[in-house]
PyMOL CGO cylinders between C-alpha atoms (Angstrom):
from pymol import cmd
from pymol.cgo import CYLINDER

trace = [
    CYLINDER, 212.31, 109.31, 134.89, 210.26, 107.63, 132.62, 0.3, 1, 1, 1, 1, 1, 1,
    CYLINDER, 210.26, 107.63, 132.62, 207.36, 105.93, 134.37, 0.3, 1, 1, 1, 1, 1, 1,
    CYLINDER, 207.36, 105.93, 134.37, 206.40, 102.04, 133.69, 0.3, 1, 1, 1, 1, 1, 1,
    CYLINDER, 206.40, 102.04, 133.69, 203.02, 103.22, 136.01, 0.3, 1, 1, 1, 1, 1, 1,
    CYLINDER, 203.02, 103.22, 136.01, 201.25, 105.69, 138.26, 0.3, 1, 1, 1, 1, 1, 1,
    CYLINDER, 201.25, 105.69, 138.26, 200.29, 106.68, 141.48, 0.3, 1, 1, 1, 1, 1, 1,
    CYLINDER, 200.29, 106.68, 141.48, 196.43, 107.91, 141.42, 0.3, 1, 1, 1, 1, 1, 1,
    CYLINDER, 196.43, 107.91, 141.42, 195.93, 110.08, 144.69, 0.3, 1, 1, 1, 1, 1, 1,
    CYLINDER, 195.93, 110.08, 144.69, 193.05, 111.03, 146.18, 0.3, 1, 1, 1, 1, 1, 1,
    CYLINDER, 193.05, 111.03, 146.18, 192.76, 113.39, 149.45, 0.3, 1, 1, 1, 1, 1, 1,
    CYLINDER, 192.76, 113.39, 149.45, 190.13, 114.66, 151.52, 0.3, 1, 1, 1, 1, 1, 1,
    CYLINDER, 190.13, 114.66, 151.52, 190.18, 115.12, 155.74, 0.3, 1, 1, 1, 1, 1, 1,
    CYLINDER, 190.18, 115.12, 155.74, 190.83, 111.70, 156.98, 0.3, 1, 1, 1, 1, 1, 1,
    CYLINDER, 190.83, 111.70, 156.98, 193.37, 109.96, 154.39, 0.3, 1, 1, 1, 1, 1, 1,
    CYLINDER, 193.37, 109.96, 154.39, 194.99, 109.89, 151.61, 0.3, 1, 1, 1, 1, 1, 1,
    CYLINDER, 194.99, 109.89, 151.61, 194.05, 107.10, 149.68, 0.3, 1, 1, 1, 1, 1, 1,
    CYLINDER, 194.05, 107.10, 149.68, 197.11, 105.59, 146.74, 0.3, 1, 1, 1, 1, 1, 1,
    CYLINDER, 197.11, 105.59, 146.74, 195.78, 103.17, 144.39, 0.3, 1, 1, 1, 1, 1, 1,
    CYLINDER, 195.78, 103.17, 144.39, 198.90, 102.04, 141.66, 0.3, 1, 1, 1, 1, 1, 1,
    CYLINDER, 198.90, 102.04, 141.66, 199.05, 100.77, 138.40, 0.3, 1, 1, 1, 1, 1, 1,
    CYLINDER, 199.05, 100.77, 138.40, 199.75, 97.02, 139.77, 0.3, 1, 1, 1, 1, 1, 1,
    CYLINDER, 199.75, 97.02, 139.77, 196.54, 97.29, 141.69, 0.3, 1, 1, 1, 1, 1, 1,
    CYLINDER, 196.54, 97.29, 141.69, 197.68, 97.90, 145.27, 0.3, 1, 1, 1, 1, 1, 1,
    CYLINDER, 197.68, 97.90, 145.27, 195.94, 100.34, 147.33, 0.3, 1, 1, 1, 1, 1, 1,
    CYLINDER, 195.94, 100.34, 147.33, 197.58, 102.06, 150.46, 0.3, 1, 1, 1, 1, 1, 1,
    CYLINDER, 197.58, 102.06, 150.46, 196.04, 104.47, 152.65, 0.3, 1, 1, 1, 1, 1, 1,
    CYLINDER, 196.04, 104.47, 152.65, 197.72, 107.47, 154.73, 0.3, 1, 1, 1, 1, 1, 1,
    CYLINDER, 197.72, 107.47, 154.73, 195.52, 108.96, 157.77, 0.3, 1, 1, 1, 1, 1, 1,
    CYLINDER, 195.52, 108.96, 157.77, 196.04, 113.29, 157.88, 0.3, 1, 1, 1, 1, 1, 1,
    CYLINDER, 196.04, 113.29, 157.88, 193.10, 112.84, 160.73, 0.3, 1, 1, 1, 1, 1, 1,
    CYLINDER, 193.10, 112.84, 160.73, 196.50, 114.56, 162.63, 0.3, 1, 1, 1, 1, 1, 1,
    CYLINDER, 196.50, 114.56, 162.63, 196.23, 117.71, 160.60, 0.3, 1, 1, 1, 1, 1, 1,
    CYLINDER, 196.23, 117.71, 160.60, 192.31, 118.87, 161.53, 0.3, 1, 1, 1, 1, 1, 1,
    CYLINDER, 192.31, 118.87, 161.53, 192.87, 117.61, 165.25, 0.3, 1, 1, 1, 1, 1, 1,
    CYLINDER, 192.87, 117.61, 165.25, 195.54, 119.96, 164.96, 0.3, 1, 1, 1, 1, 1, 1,
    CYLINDER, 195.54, 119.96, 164.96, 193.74, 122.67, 163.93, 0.3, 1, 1, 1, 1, 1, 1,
    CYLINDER, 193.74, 122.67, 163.93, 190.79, 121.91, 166.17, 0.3, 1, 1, 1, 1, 1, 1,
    CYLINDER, 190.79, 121.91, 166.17, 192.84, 121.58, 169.13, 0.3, 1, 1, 1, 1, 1, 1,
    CYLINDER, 192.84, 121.58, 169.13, 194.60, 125.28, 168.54, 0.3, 1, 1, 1, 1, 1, 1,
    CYLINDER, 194.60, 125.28, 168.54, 191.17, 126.86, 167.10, 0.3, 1, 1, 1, 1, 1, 1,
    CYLINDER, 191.17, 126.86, 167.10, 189.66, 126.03, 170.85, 0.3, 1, 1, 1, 1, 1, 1,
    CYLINDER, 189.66, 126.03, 170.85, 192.97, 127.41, 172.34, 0.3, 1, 1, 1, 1, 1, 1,
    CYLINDER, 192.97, 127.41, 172.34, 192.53, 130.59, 170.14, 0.3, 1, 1, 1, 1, 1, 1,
    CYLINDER, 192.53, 130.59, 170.14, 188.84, 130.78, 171.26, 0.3, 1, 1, 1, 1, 1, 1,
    CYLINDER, 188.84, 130.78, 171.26, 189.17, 131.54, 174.96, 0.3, 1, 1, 1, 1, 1, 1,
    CYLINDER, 189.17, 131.54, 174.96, 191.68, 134.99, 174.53, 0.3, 1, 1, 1, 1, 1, 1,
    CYLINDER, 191.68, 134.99, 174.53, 189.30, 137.11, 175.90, 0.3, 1, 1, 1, 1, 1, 1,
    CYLINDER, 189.30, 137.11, 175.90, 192.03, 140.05, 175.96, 0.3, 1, 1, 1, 1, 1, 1,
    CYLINDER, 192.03, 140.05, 175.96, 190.86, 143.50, 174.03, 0.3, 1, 1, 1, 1, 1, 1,
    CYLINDER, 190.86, 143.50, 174.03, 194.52, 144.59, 173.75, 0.3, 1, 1, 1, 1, 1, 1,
    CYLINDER, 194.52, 144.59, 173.75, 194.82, 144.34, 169.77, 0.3, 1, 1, 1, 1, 1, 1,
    CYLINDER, 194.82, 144.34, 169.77, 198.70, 143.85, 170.04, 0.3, 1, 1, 1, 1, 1, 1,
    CYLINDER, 198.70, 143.85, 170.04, 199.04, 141.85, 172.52, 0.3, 1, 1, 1, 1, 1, 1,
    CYLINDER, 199.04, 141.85, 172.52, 195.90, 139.41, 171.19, 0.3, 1, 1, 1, 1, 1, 1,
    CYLINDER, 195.90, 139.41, 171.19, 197.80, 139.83, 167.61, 0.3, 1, 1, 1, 1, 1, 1,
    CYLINDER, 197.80, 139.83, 167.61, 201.23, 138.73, 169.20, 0.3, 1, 1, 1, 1, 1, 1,
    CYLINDER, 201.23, 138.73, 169.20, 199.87, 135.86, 171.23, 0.3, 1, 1, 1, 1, 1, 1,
    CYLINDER, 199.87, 135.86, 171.23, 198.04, 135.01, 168.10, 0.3, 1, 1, 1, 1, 1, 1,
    CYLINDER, 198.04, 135.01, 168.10, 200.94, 135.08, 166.23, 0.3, 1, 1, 1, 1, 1, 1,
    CYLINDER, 200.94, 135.08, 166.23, 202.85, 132.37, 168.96, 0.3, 1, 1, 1, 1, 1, 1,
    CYLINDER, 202.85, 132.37, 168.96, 200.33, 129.79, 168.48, 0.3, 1, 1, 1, 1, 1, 1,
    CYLINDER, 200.33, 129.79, 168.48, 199.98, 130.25, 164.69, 0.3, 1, 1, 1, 1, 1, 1,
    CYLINDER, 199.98, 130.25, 164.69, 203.35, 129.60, 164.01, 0.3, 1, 1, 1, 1, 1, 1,
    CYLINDER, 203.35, 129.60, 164.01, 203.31, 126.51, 166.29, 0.3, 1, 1, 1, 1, 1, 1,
    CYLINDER, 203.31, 126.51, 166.29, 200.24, 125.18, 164.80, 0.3, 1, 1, 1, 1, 1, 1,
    CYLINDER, 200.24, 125.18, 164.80, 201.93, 125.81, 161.39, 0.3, 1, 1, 1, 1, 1, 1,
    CYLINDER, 201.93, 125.81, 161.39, 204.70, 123.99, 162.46, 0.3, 1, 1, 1, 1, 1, 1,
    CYLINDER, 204.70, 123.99, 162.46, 202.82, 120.78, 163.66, 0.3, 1, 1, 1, 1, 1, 1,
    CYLINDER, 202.82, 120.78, 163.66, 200.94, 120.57, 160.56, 0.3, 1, 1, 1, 1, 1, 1,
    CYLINDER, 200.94, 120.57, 160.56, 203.85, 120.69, 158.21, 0.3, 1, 1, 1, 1, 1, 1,
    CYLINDER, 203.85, 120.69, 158.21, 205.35, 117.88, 160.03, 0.3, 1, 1, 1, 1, 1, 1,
    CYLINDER, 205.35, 117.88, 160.03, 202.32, 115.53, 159.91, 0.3, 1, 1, 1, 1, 1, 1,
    CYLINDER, 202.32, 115.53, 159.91, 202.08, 116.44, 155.79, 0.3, 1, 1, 1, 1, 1, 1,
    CYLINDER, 202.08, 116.44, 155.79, 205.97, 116.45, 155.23, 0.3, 1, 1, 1, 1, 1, 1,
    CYLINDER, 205.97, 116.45, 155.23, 206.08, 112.99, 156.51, 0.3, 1, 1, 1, 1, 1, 1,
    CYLINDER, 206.08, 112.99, 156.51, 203.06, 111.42, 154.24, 0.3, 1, 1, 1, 1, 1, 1,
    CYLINDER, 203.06, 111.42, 154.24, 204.22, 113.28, 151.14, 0.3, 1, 1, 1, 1, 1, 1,
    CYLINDER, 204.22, 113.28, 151.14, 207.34, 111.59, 151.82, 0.3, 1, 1, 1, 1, 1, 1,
    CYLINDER, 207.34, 111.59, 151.82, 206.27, 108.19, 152.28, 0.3, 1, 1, 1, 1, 1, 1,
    CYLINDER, 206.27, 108.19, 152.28, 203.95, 108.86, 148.60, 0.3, 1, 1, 1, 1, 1, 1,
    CYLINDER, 203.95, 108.86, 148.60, 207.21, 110.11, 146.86, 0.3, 1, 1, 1, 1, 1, 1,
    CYLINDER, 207.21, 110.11, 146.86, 209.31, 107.36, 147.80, 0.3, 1, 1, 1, 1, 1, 1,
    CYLINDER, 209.31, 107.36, 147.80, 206.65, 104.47, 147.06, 0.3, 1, 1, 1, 1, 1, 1,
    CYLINDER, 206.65, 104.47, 147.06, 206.36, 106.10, 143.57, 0.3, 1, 1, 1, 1, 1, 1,
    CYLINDER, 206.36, 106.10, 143.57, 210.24, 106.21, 143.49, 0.3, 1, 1, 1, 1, 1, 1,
    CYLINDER, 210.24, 106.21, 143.49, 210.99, 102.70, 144.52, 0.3, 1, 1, 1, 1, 1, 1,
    CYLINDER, 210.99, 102.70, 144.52, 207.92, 101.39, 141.76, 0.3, 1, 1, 1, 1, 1, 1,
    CYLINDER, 207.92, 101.39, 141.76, 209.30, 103.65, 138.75, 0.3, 1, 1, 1, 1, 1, 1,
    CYLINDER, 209.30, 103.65, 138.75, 205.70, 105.22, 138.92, 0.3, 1, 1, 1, 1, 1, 1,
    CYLINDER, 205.70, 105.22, 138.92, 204.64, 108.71, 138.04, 0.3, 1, 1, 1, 1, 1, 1,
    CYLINDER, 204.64, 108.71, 138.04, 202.11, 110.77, 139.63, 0.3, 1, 1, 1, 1, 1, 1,
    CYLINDER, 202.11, 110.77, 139.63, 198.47, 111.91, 139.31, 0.3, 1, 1, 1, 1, 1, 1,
    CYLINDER, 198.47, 111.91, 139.31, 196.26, 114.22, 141.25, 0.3, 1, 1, 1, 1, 1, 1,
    CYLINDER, 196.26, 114.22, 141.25, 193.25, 116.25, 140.98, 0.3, 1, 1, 1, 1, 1, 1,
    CYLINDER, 193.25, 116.25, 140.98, 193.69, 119.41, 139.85, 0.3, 1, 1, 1, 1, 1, 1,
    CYLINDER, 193.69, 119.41, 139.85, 191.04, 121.30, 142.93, 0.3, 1, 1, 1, 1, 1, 1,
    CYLINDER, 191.04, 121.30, 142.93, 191.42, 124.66, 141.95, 0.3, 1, 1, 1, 1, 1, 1,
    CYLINDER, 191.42, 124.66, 141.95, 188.77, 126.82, 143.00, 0.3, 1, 1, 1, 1, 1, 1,
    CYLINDER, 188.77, 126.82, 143.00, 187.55, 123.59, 145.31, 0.3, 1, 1, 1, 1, 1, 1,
    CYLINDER, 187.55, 123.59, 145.31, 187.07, 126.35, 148.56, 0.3, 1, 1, 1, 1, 1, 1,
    CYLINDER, 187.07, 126.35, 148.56, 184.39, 128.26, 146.51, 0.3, 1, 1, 1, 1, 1, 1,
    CYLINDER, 184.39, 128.26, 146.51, 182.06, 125.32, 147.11, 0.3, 1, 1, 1, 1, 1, 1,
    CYLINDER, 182.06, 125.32, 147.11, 181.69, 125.55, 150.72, 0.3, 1, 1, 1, 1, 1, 1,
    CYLINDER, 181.69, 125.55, 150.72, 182.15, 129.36, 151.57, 0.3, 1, 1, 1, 1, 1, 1,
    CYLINDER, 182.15, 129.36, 151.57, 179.68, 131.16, 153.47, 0.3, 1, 1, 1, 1, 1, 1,
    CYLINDER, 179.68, 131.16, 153.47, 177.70, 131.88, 150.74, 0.3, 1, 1, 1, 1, 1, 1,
    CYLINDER, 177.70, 131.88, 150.74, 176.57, 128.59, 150.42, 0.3, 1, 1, 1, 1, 1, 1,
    CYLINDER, 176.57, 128.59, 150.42, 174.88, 128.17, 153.36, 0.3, 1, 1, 1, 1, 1, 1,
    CYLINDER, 174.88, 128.17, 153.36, 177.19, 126.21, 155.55, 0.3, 1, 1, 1, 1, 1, 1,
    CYLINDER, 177.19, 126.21, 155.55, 177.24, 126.26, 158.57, 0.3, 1, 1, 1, 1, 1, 1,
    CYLINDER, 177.24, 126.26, 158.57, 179.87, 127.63, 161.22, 0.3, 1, 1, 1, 1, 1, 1,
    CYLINDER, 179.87, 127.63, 161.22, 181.49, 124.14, 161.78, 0.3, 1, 1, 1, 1, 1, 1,
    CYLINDER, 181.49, 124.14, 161.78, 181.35, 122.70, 158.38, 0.3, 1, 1, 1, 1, 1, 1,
    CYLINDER, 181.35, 122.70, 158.38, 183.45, 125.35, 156.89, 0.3, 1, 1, 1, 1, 1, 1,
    CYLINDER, 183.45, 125.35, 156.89, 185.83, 124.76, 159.74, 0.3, 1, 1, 1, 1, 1, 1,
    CYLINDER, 185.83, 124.76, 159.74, 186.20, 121.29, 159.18, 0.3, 1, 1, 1, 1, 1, 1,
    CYLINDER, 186.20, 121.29, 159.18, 186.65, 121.57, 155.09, 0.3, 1, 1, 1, 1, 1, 1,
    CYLINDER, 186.65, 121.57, 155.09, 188.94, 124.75, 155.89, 0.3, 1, 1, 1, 1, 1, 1,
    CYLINDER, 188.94, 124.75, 155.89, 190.98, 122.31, 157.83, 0.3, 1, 1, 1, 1, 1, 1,
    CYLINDER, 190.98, 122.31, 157.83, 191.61, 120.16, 154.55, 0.3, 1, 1, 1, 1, 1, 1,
    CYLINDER, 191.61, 120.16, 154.55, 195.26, 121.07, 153.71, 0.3, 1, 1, 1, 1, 1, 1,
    CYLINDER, 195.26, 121.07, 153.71, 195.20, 119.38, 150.33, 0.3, 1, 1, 1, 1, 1, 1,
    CYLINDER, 195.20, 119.38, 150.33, 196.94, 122.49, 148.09, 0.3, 1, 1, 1, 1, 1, 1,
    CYLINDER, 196.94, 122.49, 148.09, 199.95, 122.21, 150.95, 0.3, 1, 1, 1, 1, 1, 1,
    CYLINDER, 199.95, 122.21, 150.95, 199.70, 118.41, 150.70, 0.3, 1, 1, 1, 1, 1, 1,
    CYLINDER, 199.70, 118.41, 150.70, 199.70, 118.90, 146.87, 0.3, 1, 1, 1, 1, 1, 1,
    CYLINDER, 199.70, 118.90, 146.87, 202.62, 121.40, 146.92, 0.3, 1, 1, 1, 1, 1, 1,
    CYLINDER, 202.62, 121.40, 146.92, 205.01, 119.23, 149.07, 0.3, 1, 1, 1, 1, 1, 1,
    CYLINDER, 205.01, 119.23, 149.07, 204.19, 116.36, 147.30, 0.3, 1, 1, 1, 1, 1, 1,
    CYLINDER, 204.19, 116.36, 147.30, 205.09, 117.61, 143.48, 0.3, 1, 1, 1, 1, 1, 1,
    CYLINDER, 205.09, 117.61, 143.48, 208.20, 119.24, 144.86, 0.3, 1, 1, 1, 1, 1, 1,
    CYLINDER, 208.20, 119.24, 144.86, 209.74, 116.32, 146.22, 0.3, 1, 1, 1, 1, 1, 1,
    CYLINDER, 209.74, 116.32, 146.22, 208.89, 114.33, 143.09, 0.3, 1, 1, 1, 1, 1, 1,
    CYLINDER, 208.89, 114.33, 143.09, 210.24, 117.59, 140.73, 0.3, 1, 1, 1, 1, 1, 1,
    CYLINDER, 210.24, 117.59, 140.73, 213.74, 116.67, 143.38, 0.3, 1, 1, 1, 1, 1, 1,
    CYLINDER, 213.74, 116.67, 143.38, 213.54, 112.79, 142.62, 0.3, 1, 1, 1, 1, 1, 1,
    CYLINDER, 213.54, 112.79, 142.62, 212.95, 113.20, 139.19, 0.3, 1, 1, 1, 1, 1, 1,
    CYLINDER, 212.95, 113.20, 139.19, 209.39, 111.79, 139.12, 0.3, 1, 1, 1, 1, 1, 1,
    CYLINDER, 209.39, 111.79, 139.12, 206.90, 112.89, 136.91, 0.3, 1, 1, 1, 1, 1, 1,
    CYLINDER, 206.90, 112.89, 136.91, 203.13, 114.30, 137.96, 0.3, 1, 1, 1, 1, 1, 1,
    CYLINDER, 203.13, 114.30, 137.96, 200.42, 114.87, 136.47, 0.3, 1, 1, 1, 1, 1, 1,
    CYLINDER, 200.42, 114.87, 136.47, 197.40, 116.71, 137.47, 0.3, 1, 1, 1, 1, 1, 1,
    CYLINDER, 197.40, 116.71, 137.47, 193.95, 115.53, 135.92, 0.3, 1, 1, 1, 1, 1, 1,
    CYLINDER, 193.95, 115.53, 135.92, 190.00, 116.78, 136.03, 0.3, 1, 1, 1, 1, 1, 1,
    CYLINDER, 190.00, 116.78, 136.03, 188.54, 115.88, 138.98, 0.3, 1, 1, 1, 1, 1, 1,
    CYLINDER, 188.54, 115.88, 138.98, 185.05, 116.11, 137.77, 0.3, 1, 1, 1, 1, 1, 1,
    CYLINDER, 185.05, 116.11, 137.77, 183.11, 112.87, 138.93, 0.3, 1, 1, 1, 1, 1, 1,
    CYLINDER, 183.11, 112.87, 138.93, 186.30, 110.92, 140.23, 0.3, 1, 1, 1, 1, 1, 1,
    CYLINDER, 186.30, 110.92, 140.23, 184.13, 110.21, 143.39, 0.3, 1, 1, 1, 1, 1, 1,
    CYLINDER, 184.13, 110.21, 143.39, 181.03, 109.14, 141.71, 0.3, 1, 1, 1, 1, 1, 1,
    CYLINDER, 181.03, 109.14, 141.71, 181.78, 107.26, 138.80, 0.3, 1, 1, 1, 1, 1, 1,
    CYLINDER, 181.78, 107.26, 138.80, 181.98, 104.34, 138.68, 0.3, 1, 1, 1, 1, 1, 1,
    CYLINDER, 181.98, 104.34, 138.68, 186.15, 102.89, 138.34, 0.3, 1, 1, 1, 1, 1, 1,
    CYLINDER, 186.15, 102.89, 138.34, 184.93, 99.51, 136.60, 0.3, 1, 1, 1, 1, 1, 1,
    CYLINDER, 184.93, 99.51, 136.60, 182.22, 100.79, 134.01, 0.3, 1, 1, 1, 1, 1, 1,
    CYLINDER, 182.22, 100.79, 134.01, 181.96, 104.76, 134.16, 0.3, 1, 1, 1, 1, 1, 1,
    CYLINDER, 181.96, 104.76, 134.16, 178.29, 104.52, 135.25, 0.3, 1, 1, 1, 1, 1, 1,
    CYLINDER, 178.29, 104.52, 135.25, 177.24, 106.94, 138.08, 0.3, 1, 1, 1, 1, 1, 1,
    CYLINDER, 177.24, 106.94, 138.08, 177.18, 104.66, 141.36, 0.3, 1, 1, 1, 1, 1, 1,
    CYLINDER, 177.18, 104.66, 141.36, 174.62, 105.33, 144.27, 0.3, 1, 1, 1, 1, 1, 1,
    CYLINDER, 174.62, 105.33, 144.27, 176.24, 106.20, 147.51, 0.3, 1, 1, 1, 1, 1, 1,
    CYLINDER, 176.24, 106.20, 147.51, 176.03, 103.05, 150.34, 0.3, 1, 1, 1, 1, 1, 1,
    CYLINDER, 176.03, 103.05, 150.34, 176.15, 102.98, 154.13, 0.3, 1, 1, 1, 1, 1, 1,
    CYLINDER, 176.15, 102.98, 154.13, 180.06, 103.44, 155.49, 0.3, 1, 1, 1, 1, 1, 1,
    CYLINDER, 180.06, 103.44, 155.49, 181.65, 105.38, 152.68, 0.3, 1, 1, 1, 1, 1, 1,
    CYLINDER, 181.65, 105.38, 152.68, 180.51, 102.59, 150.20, 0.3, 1, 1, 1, 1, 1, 1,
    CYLINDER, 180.51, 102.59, 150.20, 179.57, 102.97, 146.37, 0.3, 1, 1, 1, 1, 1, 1,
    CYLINDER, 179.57, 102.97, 146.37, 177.50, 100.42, 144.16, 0.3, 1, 1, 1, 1, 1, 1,
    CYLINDER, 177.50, 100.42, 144.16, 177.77, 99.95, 140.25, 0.3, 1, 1, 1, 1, 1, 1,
    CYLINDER, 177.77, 99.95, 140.25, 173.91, 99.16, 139.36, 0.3, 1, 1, 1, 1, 1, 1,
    CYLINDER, 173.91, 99.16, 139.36, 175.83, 98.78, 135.75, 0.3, 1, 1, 1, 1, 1, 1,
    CYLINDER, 175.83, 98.78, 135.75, 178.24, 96.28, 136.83, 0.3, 1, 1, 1, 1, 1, 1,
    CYLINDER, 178.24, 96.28, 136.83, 177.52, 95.40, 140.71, 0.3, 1, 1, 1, 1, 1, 1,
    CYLINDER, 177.52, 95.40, 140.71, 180.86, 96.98, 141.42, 0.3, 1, 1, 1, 1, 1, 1,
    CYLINDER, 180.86, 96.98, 141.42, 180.74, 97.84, 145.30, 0.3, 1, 1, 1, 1, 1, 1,
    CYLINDER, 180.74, 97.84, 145.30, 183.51, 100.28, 146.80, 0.3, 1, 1, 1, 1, 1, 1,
    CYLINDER, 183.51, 100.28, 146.80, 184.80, 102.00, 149.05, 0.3, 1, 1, 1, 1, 1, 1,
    CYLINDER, 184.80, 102.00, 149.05, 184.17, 106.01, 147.26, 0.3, 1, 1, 1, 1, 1, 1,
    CYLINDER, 184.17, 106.01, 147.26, 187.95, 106.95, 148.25, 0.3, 1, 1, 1, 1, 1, 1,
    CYLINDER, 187.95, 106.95, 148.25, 189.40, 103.75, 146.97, 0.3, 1, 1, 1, 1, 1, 1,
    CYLINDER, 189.40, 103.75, 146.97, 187.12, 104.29, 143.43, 0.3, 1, 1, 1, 1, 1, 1,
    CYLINDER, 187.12, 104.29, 143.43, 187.74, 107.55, 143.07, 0.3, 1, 1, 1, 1, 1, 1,
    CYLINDER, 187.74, 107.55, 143.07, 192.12, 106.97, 143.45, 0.3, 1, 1, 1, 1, 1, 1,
    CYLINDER, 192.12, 106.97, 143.45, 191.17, 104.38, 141.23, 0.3, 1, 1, 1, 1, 1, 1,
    CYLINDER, 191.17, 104.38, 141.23, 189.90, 106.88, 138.84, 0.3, 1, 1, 1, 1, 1, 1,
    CYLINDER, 189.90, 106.88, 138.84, 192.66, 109.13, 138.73, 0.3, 1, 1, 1, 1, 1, 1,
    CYLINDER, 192.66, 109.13, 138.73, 194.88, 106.78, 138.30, 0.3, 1, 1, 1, 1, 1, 1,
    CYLINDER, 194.88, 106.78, 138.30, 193.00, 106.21, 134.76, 0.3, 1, 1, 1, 1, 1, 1,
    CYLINDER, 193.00, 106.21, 134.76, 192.84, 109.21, 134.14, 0.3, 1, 1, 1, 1, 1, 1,
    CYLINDER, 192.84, 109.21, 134.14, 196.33, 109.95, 134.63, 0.3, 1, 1, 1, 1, 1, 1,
    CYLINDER, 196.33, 109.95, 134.63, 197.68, 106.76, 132.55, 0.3, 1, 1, 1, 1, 1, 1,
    CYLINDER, 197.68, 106.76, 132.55, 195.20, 108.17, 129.46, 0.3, 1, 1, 1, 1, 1, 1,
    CYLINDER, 195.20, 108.17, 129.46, 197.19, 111.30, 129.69, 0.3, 1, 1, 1, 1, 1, 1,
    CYLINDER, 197.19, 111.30, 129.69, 200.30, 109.90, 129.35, 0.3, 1, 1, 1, 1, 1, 1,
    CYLINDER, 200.30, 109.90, 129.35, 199.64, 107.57, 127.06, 0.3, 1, 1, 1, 1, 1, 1,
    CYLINDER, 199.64, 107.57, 127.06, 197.99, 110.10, 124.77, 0.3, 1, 1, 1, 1, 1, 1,
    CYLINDER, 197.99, 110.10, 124.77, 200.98, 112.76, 124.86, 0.3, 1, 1, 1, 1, 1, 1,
    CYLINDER, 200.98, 112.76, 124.86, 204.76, 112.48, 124.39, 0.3, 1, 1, 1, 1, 1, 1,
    CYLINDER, 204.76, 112.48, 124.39, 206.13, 112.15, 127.88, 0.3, 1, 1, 1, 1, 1, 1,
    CYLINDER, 206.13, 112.15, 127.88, 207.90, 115.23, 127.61, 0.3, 1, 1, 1, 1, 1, 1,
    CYLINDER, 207.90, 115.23, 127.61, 205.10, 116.82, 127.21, 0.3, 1, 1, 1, 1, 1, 1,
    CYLINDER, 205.10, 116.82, 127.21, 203.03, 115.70, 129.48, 0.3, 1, 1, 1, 1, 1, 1,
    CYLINDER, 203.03, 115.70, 129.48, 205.62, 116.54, 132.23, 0.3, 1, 1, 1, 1, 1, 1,
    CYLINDER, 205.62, 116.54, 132.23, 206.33, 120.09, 130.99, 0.3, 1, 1, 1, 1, 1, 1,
    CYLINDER, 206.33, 120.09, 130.99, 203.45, 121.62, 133.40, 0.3, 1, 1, 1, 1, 1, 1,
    CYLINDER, 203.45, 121.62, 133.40, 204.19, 119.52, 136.02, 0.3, 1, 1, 1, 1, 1, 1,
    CYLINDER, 204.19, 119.52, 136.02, 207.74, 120.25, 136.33, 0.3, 1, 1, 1, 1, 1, 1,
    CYLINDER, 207.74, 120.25, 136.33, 207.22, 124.48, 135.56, 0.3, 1, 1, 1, 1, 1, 1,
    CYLINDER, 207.22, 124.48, 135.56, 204.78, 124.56, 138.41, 0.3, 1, 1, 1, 1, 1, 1,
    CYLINDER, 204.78, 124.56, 138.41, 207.13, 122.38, 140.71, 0.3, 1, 1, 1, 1, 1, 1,
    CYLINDER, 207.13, 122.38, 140.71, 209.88, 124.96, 139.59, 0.3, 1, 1, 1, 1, 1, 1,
    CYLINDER, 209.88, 124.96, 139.59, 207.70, 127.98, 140.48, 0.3, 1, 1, 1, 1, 1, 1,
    CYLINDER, 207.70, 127.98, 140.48, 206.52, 126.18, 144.13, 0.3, 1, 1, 1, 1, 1, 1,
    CYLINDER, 206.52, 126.18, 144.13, 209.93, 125.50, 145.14, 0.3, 1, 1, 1, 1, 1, 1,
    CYLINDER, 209.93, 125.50, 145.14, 211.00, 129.38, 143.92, 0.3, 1, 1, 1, 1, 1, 1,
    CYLINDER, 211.00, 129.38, 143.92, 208.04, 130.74, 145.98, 0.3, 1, 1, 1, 1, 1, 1,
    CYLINDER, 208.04, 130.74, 145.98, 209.03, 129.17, 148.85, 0.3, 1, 1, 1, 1, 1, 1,
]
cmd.load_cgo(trace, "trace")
């Protein structure tokens, strides 16, 4: 397909946040997905059995059922996200977060609970089954920098200052935003620059290999 627009997506614990190249903007709560893994962490925490195989079996129940309810709450938004860009004859972009876990190991003096909550952040398996149901539909994605897509500015490219509630202000231009809504706004850009700057065929050629290689590793 050759796309008349894009999708930008951003992702982080609570939503997923869509802003298009007609200016809509559509959010998608995953809240589901770390309540999830909260609620089977806690379960997990109270096996106070020392048998090694039977802790590793029981383990092994709840992990697969925790698996299980997490792939339905992501299968379902990626879904939704394919078919919008589908039904719009719009391509993809996301940030390419490669190496994004490195920022809040232990290492870097987080806390117990704050690596458990950005652990729970399923955005590579979010990622995955969203590029290989657009490699199926024949829709095209693109995967862009995500350096400063959160705190520059969507309007002017200035740095904004953060707000109360998730906002973001523009001294620049006075823009005030919400920082999910600027930075999908900001892929989206940056995605559209891409594929305006090489031939389409090109541009998809990474895309569509790494779909390939997702779908053959499953």
């Amino acid at each position: 397909m050759k796309p008349t627009g894009f999708l930008g997506i951003d992702s982080n614990l609570e939503n997923v946040t869509v802003a298009d190249s007609s200016g809509d903007i559509v959010r998608y709560s995953v809240a589901k997905v770390a309540e999830i893994k909260s609620q089977y962490r806690q379960v997990k925490s109270h096996f106070t059995r020392n048998d090694v195989r039977v802790k590793r079996t029981v383990w092994g129940k709840y992990g697969q059922r925790e698996r299980r309810r997490v792939d339905q709450a992501l299968h379902k938004v990626s879904a939704e996200i394919v078919k919008r860009a589908e039904r719009g004859g719009l391509g993809i972009g996301m940030e390419k977060l490669t190496g994004i876990r490195r920022l809040y190991s232990r290492r870097n003096n987080r806390g117990v609970e704050s690596r458990f909550r950005l652990n729970s952040w399923s955005f590579a398996e979010l990622q995955r089954k969203i590029e290989y149901k657009a490699l199926w539909a024949g829709v095209p994605v693109i995967y862009v920098n995500p350096r400063g897509t959160s705190t520059e500015c969507s309007k002017c490219g200035r740095r904004m200052k953060p707000e109360e509630n998730r906002k973001q202000r523009c001294a620049c231009c006075g823009l005030e935003e919400d920082r999910d809504v600027n930075a999908a706004r900001n892929i989206l850009a940056r995605a559209v620059r891409f594929a305006a700057v090489a031939p389409q065929v090109e541009a998809m050629q990474v895309s569509l290999q790494e779909g390939a290689k997702s779908i053959a590793a499953s």
